[in-house]
C-alpha positions in Angstrom: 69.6 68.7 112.3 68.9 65.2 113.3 69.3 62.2 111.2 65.0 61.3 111.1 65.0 65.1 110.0 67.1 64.4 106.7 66.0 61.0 106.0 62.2 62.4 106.3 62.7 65.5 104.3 60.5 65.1 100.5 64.0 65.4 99.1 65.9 62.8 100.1 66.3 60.2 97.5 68.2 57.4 99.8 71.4 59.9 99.7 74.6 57.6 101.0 75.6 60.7 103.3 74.3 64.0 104.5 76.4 65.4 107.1 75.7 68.8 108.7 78.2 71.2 110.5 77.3 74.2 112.5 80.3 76.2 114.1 81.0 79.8 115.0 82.6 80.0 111.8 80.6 77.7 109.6 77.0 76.2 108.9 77.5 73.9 106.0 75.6 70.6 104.6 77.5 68.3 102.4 75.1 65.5 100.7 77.0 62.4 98.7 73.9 61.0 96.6 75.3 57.8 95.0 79.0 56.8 94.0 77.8 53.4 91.6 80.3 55.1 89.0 83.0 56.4 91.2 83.7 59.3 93.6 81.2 62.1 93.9 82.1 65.5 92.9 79.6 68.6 92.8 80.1 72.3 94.0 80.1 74.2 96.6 77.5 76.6 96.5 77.4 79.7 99.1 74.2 81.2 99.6 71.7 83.0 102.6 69.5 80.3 102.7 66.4 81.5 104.9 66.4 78.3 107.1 68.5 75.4 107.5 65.2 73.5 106.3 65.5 75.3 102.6 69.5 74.5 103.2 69.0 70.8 103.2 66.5 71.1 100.6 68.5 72.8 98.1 71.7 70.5 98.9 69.7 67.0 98.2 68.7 67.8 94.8 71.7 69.4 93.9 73.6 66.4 94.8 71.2 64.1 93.2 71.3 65.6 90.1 75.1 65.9 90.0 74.9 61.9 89.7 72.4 62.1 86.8 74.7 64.5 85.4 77.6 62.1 85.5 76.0 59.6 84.4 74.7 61.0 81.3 78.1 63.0 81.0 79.6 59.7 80.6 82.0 60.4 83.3 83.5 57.8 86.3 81.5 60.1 89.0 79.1 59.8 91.3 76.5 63.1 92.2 77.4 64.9 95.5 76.9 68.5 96.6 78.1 71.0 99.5 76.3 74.6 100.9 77.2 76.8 103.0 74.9 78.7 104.8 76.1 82.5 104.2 75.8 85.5 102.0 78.8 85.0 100.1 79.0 89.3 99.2 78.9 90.1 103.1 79.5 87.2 105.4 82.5 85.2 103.4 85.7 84.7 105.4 88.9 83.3 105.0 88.2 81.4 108.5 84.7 79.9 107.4 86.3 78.5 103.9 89.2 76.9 106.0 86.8 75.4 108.3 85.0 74.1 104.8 88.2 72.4 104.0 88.1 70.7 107.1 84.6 69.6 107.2 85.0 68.2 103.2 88.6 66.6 104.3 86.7 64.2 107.1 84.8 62.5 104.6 88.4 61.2 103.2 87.4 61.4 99.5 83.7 60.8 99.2 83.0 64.0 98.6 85.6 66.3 96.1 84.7 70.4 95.5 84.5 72.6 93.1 83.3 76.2 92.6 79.7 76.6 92.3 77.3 80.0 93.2 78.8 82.3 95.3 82.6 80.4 95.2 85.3 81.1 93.0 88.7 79.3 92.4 90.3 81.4 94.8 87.3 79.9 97.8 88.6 76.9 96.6 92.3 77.0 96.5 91.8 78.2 100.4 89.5 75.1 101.3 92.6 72.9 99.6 94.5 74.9 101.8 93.1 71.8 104.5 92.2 69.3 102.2 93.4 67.4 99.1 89.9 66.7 98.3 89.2 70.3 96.1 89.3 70.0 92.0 88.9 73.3 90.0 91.8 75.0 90.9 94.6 73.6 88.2 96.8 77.1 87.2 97.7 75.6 84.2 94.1 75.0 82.9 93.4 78.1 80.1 90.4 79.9 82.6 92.7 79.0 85.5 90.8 76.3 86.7 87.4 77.8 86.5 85.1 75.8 85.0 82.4 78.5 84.0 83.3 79.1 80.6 83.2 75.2 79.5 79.5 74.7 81.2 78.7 78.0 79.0 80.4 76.2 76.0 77.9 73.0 76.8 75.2 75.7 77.1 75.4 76.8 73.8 76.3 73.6 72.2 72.6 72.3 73.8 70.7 76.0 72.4 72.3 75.1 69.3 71.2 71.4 69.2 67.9 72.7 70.6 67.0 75.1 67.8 68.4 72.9 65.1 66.1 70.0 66.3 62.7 72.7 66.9 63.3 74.9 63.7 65.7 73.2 61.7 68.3 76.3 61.5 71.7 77.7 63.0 71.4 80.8 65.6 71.6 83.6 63.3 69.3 86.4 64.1 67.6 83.5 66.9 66.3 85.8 70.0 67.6 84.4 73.5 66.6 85.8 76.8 69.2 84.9 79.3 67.8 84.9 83.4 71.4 85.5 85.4 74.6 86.7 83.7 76.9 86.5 86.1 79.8 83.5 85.1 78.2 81.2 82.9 75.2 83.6 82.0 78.0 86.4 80.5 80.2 83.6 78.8 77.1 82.3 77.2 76.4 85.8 75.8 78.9 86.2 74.4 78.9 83.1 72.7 75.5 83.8 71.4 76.4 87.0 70.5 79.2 85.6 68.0 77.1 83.0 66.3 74.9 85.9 65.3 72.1 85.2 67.8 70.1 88.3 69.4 70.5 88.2 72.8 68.7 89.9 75.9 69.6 89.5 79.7 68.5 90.4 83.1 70.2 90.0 86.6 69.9 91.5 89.8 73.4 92.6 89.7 74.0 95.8 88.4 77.7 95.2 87.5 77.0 92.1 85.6 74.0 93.5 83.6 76.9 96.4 82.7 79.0 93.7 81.6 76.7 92.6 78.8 75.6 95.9 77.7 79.2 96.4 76.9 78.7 93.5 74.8 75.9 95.0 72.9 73.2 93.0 75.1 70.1 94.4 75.8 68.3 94.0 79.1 65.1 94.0 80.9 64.0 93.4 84.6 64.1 91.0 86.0 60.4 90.1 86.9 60.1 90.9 83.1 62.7 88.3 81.3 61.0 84.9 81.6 58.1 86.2 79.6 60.3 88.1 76.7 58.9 87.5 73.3 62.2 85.0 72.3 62.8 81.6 70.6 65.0 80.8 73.8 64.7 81.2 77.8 67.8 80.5 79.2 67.7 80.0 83.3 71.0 80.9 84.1 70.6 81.7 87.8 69.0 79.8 90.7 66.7 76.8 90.5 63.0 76.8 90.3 63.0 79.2 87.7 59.8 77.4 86.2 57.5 77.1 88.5 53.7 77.3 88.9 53.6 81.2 89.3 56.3 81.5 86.3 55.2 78.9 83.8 52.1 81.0 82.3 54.5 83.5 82.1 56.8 82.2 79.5 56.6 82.9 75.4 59.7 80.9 74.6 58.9 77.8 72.6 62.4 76.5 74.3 63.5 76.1 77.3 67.8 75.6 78.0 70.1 77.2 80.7 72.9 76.3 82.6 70.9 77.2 86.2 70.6 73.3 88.3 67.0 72.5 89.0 65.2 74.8 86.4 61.8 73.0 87.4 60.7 73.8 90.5 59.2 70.1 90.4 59.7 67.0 88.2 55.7 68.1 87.1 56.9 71.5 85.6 58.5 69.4 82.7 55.1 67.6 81.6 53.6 70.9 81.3 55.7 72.2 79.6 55.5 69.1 77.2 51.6 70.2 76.9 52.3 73.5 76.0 54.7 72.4 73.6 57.8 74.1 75.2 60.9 72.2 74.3 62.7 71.3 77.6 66.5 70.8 77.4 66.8 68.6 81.0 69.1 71.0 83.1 71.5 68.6 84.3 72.4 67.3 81.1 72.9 70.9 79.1 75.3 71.8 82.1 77.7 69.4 82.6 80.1 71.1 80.7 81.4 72.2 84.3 82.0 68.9 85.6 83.7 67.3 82.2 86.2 70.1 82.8 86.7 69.9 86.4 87.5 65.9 85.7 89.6 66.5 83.1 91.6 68.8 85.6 92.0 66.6 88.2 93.2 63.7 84.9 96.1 66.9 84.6 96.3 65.4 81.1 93.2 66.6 79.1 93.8 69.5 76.8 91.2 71.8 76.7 90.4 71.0 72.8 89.9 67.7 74.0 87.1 68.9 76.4 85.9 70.7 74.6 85.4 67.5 72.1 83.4 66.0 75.2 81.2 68.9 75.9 80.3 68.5 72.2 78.9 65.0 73.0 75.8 66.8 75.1 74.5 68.1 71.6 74.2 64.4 70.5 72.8 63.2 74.4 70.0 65.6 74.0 68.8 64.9 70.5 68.2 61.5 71.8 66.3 62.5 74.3 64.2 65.5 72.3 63.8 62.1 69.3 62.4 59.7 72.5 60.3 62.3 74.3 58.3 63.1 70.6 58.4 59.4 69.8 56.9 58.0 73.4 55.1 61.4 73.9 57.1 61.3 77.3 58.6 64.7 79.0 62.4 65.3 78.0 63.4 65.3 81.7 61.7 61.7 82.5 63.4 60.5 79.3 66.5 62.2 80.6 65.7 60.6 84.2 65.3 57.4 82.4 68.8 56.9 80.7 70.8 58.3 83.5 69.0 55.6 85.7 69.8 53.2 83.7 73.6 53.9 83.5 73.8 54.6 87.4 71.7 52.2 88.9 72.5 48.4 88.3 69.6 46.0 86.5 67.8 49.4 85.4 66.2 48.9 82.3 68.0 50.6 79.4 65.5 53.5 77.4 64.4 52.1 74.2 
């Protein structure tokens, strides 16, 4: 893929790199978005992307919101992002993650890993195997350097803040339909599940929808979960969950998950501002994640310390929820708004 190719594509937001690698081994984009605040960190996400076209696609907007996420997460980090193009159940290797090690270590630090979809600490720890530049991976970290169970935390600290702000009470007996259980998804069960919330799931994996039925979490199909009669709708698998066939669908009056890219466009948020659906901005209800893997690579954070962070998302989106109904603006421009204006010199600072 040529350089007119990327810098043409409808995603492209004046990314600082976008480097592509096809080998025998390894077909693989990284994109570095902006590094205003520092150096960019985002995941590596595995995944059998249909074309190389859908590849690029996916890894633009999941590096550009990594650096609206860091921004708002008041962290030192820029947004990047890394996919490899590969069905991370059948085609995963031990050669193609060391050849991802190599392809991160030539960018010589603007780009730093992590786990993401279809990559676990133990992908990781093999890409380090080439290159310094890998985070999530600290053995002395209490989840052993994954950082699924603190973007759940952040998750459920945004539901919370969510349902306090729309119905003014706590999450007993509050219905939640969760869209993806695998990592985050079944941390953020049982989560829910323990602050006395009613909780039902669905996932195309059999093994992690038995998982939460262990837990005592119903579950429906999967074409059948975005319109379950709940308070809360919880995309917690891959983006574009709301989109123009889904959005009629859906009988939640709010709208938080832990999935990147929730709206399939930045226009999916207005409507659901019209239909009165409470939108918690994706990007900043998830970045439990990336606190933690910082605080890793700080080797000096404990985790209730981190955990003191991820509380902060709470108070980021009652702001925004406060603006949007003030200004009559979407959460996610008033979310866009604020990050901008933290990342992006002379910006003007949201009111």
């Amino acid at each position: 893929m040529n350089k007119t190719e990327i810098e043409t594509h409808p995603d492209f937001d004046g990314h600082e790199i976008v480097e592509y690698t096809e080998t025998d081994n390894l077909k693989a984009f990284i994109a570095v978005h902006n590094s205003n605040l520092g150096p960019t960190v985002g995941g590596c996400r595995m995944f059998p992307y249909a074309t190389t076209t859908d590849a690029l696609a996916d890894v633009l907007r999941l590096s550009r919101g990594m650096t609206y996420k860091s921004a708002l997460a008041g962290l030192p980090l820029g947004g990047g992002k890394a996919v490899i193009m590969a069905d991370p159940y059948r085609a995963k290797s031990r050669d193609m993650l060391l050849a991802m090690g190599d392809f991160i270590d030539r960018l010589r630090g603007r780009y730093i890993t992590a786990e993401d979809s279809g990559t676990g600490v133990k992908d990781i720890a093999v890409m380090g195997e080439r290159t310094h530049y890998v985070s999530g991976v600290n053995p002395d970290n209490k989840y052993g350097g994954d950082p699924s169970p603190v973007t759940a935390y952040g998750v459920f600290v945004g539901i919370r803040e969510a349902v306090n702000y729309r119905n003014h009470s706590d999450l007993k007996g509050v219905r939640v339909a969760i869209q993806g259980v695998g990592s985050v998804g079944f941390y953020l069960a049982k989560m829910l599940l323990d602050a006395g919330a009613i909780v039902v799931a669905a996932d195309v994996n059999r093994d992690n929808l038995q998982r939460v039925r262990d837990l005592g979490v119903s579950t429906l199909a999967v074409d059948e979960i975005l319109g379950a009669e709940v308070e809360v709708l919880a995309p917690c698998a891959m983006g574009g969950a709301i989109n123009r066939e889904t959005m009629n669908k859906i009988r939640a009056g709010i709208v938080a998950g832990a999935a990147n890219n929730q709206l399939q466009t930045p226009e999916m948020g207005a409507e659901l501002f019209d239909q009165g659906i409470l939108y918690a901005p994706d990007y900043v209800i998830n970045a439990g994640g990336i606190i933690d893997v910082f605080n890793q690579r700080q080797e000096s954070k404990p985790i209730d310390t981190v955990n003191q962070q991820v509380e902060r998302i709470g108070a980021t989106l009652k702001s925004i929820f406060h603006q949007s109904d003030m200004r009559c603006v979407p959460t996610n421009i008033v979310a866009d708004e604020m990050a901008e204006a933290i990342f992006r010199p002379g910006c003007r600072q949201v009111a």
